[in-house]
N, C-alpha and C positions, 0 to 999 in steps of 0.2 A: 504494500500500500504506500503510496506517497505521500511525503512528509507536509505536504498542505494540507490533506484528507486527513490524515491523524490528529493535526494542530486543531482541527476546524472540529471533529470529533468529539476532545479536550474542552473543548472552548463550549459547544451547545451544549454539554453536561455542565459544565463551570454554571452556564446562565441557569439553569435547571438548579444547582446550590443556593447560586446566591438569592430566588424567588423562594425558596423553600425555609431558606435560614430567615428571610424576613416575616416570614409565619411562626417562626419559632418552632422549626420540626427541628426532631433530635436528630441526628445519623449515626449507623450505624457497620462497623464491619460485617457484613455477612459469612463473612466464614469463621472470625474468632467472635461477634458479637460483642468485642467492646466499642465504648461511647467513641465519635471521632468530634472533635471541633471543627468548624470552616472549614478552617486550614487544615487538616490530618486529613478529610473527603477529598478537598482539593489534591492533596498529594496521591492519594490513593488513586483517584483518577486517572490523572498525571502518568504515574507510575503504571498502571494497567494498560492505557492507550499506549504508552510507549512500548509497553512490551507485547503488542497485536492484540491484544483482548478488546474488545467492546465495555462497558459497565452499564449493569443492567438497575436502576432504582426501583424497588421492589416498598411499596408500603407495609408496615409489619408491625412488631411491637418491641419493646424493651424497656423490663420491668414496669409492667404495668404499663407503660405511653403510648401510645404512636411515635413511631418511629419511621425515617424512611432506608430501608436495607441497602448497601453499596454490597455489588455481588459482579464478581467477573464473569464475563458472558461471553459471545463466544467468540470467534478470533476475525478478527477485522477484512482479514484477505476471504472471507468466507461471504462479507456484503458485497462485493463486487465492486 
């Protein structure tokens, strides 16, 4: 996948963060289920697009809240 396709990827989840954080949803890691901040989603992001993953925002729960689940998804050269 080329590396505008990836940035741009990054970037439409980023916006999808930063309207969610202004609701006060919590995020979460989906695979180990601890709490992330902004910034720890953003990296998580970040760091999964870079390495051909997709990131899938799954709504869920954590301890007791609403939460929205950060969860790798599936591999980028796979969207075409």
């Amino acid at each position: 996948m080329k590396n505008h396709k990836i940035e741009q990827c990054w970037i439409d989840i980023w916006d999808d963060l930063y309207d969610l954080n202004a609701q006060g949803t919590i995020f979460v890691d989906g695979s180990s289920y601890q709490r992330l901040c902004l910034e720890d989603a953003q990296g998580f992001v970040q760091d999964t697009v870079y390495s051909g993953y997709d990131v899938v925002l799954k709504e869920g729960w954590h301890k007791g809240s609403k939460a929205v689940l950060l969860i790798k998804g599936e591999s980028l050269d796979s969207h075409g």
